[in-house]
FIDO-75234 format. One record per atom (N, C-alpha, C, O): residue number from 1; y, z, x; residue in one letter; atom name. Coordinates in steps of 0.2 Angstrom, whole numbers, plus 5000, padded with zeros to 4 digits. Atoms other than C-alpha are relative to their C-alpha. Layout:
residues N
PT;pos;c2;c3;c1;code;site
PT;NUM;Y;Z;X;a;CA
...
end
This chain:
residues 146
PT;pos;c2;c3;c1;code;site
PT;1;4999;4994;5003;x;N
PT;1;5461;5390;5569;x;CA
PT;1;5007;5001;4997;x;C
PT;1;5007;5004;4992;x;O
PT;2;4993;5000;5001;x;N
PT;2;5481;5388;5569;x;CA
PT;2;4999;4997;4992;x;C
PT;2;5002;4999;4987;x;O
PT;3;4999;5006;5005;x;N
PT;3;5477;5374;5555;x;CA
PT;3;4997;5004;4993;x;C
PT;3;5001;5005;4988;x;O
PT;4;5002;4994;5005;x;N
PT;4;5466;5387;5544;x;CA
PT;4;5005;5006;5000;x;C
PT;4;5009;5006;4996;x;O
PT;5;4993;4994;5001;x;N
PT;5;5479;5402;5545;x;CA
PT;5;5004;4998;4995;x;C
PT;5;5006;5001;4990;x;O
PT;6;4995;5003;5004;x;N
PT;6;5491;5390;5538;x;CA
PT;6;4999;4998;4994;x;C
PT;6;5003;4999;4989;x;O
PT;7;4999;5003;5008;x;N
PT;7;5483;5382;5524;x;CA
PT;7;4998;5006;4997;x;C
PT;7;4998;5005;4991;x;O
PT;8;5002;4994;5006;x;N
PT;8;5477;5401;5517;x;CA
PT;8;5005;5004;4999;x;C
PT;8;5006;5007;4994;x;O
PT;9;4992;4998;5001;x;N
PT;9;5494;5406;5521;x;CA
PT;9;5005;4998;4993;x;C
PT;9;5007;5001;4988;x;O
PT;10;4998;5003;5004;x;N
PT;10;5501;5392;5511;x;CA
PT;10;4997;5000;4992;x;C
PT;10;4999;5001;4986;x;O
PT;11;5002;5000;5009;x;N
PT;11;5488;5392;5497;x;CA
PT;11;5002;5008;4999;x;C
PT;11;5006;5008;4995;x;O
PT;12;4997;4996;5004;x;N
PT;12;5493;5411;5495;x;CA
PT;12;5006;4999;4999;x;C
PT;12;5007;5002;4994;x;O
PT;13;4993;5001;5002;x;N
PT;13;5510;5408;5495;x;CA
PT;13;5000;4996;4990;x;C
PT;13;5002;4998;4985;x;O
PT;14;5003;5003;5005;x;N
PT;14;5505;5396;5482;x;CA
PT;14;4999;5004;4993;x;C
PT;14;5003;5003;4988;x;O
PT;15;5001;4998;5007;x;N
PT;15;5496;5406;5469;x;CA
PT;15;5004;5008;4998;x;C
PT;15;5004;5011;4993;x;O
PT;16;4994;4994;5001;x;N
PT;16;5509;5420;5473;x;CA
PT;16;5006;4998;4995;x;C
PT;16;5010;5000;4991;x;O
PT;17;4994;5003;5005;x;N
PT;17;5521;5409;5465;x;CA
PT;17;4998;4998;4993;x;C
PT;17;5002;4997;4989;x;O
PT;18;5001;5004;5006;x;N
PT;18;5511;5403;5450;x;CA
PT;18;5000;5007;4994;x;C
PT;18;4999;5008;4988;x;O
PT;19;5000;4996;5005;x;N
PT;19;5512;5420;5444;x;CA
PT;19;5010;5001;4995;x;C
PT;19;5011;5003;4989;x;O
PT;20;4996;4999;5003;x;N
PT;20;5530;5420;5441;x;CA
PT;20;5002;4992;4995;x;C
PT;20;5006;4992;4990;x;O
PT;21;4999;5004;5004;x;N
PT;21;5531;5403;5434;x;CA
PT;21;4995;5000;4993;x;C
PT;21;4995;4995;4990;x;O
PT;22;5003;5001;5006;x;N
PT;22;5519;5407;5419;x;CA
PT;22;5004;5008;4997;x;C
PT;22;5007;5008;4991;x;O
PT;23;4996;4993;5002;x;N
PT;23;5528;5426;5418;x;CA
PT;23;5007;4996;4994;x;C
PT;23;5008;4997;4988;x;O
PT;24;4993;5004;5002;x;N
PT;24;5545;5415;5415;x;CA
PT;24;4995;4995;4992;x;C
PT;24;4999;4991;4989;x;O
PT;25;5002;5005;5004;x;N
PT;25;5531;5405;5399;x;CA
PT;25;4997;5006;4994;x;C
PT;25;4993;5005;4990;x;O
PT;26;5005;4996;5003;x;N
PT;26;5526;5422;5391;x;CA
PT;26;5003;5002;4992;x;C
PT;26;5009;5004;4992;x;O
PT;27;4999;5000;5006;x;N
PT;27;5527;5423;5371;x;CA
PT;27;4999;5006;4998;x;C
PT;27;4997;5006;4992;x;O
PT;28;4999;4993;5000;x;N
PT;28;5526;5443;5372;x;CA
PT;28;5003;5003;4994;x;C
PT;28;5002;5007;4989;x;O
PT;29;4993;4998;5005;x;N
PT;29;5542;5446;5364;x;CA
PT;29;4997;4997;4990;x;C
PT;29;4997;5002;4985;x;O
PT;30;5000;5004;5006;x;N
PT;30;5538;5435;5347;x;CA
PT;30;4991;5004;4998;x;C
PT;30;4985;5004;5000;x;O
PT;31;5008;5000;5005;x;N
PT;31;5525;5440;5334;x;CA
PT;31;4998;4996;4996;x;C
PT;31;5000;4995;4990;x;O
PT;32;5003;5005;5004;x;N
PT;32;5513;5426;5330;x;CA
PT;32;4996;5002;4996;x;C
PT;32;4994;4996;4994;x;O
PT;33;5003;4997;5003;x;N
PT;33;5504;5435;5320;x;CA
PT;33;5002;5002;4993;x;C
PT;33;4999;5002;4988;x;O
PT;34;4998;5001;5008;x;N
PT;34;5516;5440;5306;x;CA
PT;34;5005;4993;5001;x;C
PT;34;5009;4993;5006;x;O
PT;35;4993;5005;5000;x;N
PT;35;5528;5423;5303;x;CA
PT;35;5004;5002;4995;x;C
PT;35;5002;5005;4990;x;O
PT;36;4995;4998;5004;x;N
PT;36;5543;5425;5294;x;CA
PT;36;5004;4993;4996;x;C
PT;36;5005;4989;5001;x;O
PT;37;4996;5006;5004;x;N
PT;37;5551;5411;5282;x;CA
PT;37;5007;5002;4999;x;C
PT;37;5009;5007;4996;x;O
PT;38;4994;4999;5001;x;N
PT;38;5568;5409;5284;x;CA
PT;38;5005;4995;4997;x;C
PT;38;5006;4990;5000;x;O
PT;39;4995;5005;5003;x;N
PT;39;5581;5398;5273;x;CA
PT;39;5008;5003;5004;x;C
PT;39;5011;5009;5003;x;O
PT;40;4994;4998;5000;x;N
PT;40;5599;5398;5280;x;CA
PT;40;5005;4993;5003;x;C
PT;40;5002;4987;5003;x;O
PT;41;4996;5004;4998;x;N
PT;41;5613;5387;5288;x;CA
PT;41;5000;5000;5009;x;C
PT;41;5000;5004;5013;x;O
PT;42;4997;5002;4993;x;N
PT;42;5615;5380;5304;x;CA
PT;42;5006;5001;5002;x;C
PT;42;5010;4996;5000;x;O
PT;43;4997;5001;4998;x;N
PT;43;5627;5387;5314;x;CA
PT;43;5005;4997;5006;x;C
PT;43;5011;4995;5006;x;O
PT;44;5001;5004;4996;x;N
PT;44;5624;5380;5329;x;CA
PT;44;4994;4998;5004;x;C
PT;44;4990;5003;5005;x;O
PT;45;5006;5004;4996;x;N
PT;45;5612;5369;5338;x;CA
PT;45;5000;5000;5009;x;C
PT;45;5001;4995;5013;x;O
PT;46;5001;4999;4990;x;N
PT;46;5611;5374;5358;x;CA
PT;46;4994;4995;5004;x;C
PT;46;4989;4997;5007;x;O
PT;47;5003;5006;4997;x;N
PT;47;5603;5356;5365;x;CA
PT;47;5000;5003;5010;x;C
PT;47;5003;5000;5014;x;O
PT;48;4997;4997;4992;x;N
PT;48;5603;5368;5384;x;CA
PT;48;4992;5000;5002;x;C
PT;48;4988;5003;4999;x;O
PT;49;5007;4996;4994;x;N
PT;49;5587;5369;5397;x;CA
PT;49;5000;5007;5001;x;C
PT;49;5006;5009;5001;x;O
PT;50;5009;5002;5004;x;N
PT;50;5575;5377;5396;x;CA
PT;50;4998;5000;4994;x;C
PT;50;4994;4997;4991;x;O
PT;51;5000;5001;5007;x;N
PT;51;5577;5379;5380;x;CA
PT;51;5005;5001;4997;x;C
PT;51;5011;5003;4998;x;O
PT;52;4994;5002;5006;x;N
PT;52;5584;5375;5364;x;CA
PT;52;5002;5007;4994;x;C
PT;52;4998;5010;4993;x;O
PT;53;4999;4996;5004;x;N
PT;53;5593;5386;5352;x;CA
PT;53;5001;4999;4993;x;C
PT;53;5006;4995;4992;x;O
PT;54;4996;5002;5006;x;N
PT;54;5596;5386;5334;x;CA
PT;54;5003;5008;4997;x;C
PT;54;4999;5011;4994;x;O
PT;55;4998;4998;5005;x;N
PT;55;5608;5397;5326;x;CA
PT;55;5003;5002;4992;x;C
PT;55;5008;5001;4989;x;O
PT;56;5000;5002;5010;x;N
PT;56;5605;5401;5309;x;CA
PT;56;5002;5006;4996;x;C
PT;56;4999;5012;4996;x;O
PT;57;4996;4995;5004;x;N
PT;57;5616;5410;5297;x;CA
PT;57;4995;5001;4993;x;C
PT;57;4995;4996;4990;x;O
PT;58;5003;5000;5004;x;N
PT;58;5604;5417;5283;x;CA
PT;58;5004;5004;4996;x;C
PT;58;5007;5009;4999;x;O
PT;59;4996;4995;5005;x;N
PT;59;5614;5425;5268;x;CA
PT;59;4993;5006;4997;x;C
PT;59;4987;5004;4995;x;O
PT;60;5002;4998;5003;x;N
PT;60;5606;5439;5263;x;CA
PT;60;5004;5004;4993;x;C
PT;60;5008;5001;4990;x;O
PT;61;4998;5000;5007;x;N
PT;61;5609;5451;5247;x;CA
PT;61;5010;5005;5003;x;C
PT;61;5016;5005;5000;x;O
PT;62;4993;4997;4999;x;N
PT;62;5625;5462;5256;x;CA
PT;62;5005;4994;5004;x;C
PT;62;5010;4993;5002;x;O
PT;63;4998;5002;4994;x;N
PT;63;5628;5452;5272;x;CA
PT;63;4997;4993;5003;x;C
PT;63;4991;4992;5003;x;O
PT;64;5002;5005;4996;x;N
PT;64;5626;5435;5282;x;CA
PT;64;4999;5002;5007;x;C
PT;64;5002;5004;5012;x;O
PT;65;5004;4997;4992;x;N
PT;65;5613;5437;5298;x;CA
PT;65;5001;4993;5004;x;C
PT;65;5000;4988;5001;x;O
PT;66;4999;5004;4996;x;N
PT;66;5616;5426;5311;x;CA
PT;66;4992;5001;5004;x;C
PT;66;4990;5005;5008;x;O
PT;67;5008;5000;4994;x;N
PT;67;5596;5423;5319;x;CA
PT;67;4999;4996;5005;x;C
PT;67;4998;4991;5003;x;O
PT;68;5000;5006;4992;x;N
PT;68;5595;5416;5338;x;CA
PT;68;4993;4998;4999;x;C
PT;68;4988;5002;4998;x;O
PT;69;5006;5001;5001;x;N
PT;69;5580;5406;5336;x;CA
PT;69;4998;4995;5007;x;C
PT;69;5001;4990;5008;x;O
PT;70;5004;5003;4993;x;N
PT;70;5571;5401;5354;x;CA
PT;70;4996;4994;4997;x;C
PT;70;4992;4996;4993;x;O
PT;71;5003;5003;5001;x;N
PT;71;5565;5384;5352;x;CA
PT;71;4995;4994;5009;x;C
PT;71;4994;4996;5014;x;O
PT;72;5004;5001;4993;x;N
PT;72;5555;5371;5366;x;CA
PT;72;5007;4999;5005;x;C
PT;72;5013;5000;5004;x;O
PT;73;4994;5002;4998;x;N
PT;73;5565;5364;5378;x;CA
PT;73;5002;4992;4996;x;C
PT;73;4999;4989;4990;x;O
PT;74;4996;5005;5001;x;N
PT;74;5577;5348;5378;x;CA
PT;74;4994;4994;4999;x;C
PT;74;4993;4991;4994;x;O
PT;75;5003;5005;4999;x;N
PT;75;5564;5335;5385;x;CA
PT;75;4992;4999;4994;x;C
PT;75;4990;4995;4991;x;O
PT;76;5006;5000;5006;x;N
PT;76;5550;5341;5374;x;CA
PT;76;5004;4998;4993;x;C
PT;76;5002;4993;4991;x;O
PT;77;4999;5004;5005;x;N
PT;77;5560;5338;5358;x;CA
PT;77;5004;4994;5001;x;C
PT;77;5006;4993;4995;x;O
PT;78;5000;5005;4999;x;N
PT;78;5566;5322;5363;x;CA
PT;78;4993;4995;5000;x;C
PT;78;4993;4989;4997;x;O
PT;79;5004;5002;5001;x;N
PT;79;5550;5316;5364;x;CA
PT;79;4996;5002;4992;x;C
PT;79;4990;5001;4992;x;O
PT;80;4999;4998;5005;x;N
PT;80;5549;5322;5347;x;CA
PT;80;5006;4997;4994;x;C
PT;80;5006;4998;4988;x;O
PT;81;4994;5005;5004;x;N
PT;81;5564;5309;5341;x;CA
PT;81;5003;5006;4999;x;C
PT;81;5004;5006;4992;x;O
PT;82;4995;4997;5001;x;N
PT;82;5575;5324;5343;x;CA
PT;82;5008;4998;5003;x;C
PT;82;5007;4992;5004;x;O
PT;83;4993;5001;4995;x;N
PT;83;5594;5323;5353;x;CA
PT;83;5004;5005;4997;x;C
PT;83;5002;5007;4992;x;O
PT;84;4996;4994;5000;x;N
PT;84;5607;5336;5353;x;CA
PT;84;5006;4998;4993;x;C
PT;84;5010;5002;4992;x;O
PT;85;4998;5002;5008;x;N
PT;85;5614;5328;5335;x;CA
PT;85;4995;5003;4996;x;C
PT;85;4997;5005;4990;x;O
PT;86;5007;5002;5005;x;N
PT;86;5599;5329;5327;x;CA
PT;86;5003;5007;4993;x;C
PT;86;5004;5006;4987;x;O
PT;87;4995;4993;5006;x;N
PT;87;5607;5348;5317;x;CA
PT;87;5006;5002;5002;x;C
PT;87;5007;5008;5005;x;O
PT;88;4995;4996;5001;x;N
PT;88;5624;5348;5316;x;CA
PT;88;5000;5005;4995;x;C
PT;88;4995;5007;4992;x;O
PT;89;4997;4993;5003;x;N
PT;89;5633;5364;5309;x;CA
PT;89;5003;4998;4992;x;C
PT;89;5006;4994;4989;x;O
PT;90;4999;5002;5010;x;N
PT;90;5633;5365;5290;x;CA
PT;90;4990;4998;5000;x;C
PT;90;4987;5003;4998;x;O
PT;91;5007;5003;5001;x;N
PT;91;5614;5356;5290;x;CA
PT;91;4994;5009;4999;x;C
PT;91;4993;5014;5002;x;O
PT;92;5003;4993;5004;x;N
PT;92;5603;5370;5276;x;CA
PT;92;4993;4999;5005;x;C
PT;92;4992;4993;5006;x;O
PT;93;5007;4998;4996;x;N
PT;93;5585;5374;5286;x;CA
PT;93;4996;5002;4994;x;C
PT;93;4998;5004;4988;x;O
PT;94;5007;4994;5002;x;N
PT;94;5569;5382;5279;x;CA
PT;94;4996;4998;5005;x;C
PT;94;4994;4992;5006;x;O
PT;95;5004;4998;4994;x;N
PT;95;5559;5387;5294;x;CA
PT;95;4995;5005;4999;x;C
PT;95;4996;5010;4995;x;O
PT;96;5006;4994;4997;x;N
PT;96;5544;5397;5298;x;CA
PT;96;5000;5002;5007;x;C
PT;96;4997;4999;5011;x;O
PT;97;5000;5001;4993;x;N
PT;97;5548;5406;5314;x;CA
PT;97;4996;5009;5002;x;C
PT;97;4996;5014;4999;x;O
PT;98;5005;4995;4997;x;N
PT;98;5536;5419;5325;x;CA
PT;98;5007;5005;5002;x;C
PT;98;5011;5004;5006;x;O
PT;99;4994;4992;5000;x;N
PT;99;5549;5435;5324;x;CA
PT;99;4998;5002;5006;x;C
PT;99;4993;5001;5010;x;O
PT;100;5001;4994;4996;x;N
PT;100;5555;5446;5337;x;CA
PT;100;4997;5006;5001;x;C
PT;100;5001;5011;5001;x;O
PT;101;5006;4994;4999;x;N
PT;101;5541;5460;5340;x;CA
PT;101;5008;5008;5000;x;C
PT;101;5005;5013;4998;x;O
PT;102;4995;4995;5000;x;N
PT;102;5559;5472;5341;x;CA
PT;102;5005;5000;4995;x;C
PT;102;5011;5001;4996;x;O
PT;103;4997;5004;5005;x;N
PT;103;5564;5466;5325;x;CA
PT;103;5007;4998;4998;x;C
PT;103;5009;4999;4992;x;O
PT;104;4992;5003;5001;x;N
PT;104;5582;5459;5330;x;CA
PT;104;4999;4997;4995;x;C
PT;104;4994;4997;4992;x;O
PT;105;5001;5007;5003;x;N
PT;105;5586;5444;5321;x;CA
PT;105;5000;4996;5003;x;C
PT;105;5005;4994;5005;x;O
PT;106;4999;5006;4995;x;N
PT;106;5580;5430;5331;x;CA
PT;106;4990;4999;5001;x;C
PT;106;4985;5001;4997;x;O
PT;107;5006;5004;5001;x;N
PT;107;5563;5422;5336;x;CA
PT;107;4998;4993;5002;x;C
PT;107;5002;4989;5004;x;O
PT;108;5001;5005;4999;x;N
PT;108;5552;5408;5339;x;CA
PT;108;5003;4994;4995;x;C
PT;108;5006;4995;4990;x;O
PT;109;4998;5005;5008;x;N
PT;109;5556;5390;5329;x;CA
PT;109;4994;4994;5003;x;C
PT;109;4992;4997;5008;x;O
PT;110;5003;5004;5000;x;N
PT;110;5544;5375;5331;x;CA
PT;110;5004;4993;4997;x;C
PT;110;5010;4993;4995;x;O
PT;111;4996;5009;5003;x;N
PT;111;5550;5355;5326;x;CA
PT;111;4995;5001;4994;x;C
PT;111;4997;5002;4989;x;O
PT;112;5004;5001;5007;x;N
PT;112;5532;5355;5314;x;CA
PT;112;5000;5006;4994;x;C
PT;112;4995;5006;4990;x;O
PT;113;5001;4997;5005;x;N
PT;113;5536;5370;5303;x;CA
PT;113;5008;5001;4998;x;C
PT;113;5011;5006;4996;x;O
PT;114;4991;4999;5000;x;N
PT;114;5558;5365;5303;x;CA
PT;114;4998;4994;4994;x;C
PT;114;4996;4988;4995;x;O
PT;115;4996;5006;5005;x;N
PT;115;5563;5356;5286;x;CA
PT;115;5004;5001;4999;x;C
PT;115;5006;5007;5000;x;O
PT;116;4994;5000;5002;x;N
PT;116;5578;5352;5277;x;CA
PT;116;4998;5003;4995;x;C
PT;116;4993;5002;4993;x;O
PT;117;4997;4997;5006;x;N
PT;117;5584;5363;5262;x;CA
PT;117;4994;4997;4995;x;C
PT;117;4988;4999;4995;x;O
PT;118;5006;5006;5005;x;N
PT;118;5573;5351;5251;x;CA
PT;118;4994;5001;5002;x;C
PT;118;4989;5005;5000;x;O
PT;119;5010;4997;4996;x;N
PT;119;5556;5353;5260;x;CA
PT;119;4998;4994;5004;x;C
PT;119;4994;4994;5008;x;O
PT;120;5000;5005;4995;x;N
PT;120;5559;5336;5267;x;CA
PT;120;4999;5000;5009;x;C
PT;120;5002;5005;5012;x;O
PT;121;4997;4998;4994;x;N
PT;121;5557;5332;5286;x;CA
PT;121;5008;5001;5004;x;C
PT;121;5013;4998;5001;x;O
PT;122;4993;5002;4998;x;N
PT;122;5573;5334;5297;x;CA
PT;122;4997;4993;5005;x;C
PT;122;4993;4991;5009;x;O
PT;123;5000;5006;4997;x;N
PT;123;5577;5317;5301;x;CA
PT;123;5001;4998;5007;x;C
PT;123;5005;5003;5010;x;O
PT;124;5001;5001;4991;x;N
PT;124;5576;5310;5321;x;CA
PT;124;5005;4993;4999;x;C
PT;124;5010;4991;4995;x;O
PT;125;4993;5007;4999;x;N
PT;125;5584;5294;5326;x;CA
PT;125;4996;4996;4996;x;C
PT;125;4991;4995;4995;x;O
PT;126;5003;5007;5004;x;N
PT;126;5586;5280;5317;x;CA
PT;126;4999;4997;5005;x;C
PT;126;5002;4997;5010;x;O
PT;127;5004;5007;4998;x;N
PT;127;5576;5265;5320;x;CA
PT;127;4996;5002;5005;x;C
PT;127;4994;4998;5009;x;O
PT;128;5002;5000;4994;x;N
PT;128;5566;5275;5330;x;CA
PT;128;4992;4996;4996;x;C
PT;128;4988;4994;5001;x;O
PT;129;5006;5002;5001;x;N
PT;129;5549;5268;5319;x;CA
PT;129;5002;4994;5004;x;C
PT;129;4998;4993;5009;x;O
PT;130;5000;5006;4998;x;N
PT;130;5557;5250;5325;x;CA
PT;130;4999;5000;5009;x;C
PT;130;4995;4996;5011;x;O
PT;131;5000;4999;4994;x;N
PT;131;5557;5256;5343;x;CA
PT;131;4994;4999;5003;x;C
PT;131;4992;4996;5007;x;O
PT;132;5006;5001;4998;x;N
PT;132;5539;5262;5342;x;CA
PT;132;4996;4992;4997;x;C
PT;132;4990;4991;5000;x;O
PT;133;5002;5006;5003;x;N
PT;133;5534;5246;5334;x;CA
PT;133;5000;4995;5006;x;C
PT;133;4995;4992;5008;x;O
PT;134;4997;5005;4995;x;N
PT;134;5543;5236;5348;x;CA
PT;134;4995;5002;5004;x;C
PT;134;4992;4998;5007;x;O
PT;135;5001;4999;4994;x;N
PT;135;5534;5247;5360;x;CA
PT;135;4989;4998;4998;x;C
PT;135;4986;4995;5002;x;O
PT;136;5005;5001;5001;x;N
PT;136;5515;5246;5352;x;CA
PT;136;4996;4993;5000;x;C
PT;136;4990;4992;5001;x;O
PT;137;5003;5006;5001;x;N
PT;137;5516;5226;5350;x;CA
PT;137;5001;4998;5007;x;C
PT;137;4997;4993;5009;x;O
PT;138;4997;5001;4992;x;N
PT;138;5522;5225;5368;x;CA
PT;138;4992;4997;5003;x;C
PT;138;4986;4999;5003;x;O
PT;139;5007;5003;4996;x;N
PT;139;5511;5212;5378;x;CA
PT;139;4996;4996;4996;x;C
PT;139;4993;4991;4999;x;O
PT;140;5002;5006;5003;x;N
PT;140;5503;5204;5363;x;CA
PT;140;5001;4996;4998;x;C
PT;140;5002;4997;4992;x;O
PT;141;4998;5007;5003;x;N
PT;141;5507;5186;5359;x;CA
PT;141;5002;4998;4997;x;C
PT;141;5006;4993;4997;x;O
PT;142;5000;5002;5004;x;N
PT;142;5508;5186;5345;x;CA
PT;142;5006;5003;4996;x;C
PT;142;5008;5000;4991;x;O
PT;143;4994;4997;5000;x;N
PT;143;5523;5197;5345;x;CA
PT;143;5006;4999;5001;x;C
PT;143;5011;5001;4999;x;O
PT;144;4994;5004;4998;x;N
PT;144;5534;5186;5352;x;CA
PT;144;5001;4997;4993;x;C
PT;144;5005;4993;4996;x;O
PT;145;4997;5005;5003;x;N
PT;145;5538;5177;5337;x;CA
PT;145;5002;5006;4993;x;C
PT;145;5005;5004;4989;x;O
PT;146;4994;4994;5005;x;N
PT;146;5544;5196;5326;x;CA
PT;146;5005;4999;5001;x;C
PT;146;5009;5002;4998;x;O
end
């Protein structure tokens, strides 16, 4: 009887907690629904847990808006071929990002809707193709002799 108390104990405890850990995951704030395009400058790049930040200087027609843009976290764009280099300050963007629902300036950002000035991708690490290559031939025979 001691043994059943404890584990309904435990699983409430349990699902009492999983509600604050999705609370802490909720996209509320941000409107997916309208996207906003934004061109401007990097002023700085925040590589910090849990997540990442980009601030980006967008000129408009009076004044330069500074917009805090929430991106994933650190470990998520590293597996991404990102690192906390990847946008120095100066580095021009054109983003599509999910607006503030309170329409400061600031919002979601994404890695597949983030390019360079040009419309090109932003560049990851070098040699990271030679890496995956390294890593996909791994174990075949035949590989040994690249």
């Amino acid at each position: 009887m001691k043994l059943k108390f404890a584990a309904v104990l435990v699983g409430a405890g349990l699902f009492g907690f999983t509600g604050s850990v999705l609370a802490h995951h909720s996209f509320a704030m941000f409107d997916q629904e309208n996207p906003v395009d934004l061109a401007g400058t990097v002023k700085e790049f925040k590589f910090t847990s849990p997540h990442t930040f980009i601030l980006l200087e967008v000129k408009g027609q009076n004044e330069t808006v500074v917009w805090n843009l929430e991106g994933g976290s650190p470990s998520a764009l590293v597996r991404d071929g990102w690192s906390s280099k990847t946008l120095p300050p100066g580095t021009e963007l054109k983003m599509t990002i999910d607006p503030l629902r309170s329409g400061a300036p600031g919002g979601a950002w994404g890695v597949a809707k983030t390019k360079l000035k040009d419309g090109s991708a932003v560049k990851h690490w070098a040699g990271l193709a030679r890496y995956w290559s390294d890593f996909a031939n791994w174990g075949r025979p035949e590989a040994v002799l690249m």
